[in-house]
C-alpha positions as CSV (number, residue, x, y, z in Angstrom):
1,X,-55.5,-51.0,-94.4
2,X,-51.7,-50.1,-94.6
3,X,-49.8,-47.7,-96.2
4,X,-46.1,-48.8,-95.5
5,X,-44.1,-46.9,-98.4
6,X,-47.2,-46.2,-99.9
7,X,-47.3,-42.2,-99.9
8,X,-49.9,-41.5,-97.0
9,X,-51.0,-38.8,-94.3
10,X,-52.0,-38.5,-90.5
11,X,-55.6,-37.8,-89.8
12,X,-55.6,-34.8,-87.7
13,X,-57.9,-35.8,-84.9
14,X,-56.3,-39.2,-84.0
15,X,-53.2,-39.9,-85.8
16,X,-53.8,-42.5,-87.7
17,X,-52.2,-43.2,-91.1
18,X,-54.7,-42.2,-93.8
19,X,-55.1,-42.0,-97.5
20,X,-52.8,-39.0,-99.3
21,X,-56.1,-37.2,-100.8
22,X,-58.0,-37.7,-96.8
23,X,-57.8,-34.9,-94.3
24,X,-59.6,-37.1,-91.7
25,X,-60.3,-41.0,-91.2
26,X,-64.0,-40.9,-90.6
27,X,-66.8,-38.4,-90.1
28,X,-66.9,-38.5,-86.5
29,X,-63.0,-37.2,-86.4
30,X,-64.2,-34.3,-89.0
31,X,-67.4,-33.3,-86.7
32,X,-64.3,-33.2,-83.9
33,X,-61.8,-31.3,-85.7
34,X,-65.1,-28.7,-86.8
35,X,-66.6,-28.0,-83.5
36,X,-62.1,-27.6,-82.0
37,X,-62.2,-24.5,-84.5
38,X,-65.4,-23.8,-83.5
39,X,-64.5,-23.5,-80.2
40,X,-61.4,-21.9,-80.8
41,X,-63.4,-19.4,-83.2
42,X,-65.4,-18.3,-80.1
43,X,-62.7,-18.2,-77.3
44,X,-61.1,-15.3,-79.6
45,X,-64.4,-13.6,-80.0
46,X,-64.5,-13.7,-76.2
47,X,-61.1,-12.6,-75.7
48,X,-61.6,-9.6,-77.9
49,X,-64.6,-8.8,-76.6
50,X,-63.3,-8.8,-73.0
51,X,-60.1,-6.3,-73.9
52,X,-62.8,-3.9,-75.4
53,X,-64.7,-4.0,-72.5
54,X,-61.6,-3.0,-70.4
55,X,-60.7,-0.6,-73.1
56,X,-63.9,1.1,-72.6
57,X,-64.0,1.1,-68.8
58,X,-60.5,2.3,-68.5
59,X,-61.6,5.2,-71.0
60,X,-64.7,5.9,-69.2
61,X,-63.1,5.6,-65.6
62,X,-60.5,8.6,-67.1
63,X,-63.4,10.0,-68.8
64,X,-65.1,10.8,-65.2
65,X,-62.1,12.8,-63.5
């Protein structure tokens, strides 16, 4: 399957050259490029978390003098 001049896309796990309505090339790229935001989803939630929890103890610690 080629696409040279044809009007085409990238798949955006693995790079290769894709239909122009396709995101991905096949379902296991998709499950990839899911559990990537996934994981990216969670590091925020984490990173967030953790800068409230300083927040808070900095608060606290002025809190107690």
């Amino acid at each position: 399957m080629t696409f040279e001049g044809d009007d085409h896309r990238h798949c955006k796990v693995c790079g290769k050259a894709i239909g122009a309505d396709q995101e991905f090339c096949s379902k296991v790229c998709r499950r990839k490029r899911e559990a990537q935001i996934q994981n990216r989803r969670n590091l925020t939630y984490l990173m967030y978390g953790a800068i409230a929890f300083l927040i808070l103890l900095t608060v606290l610690n002025y809190a107690h003098y």
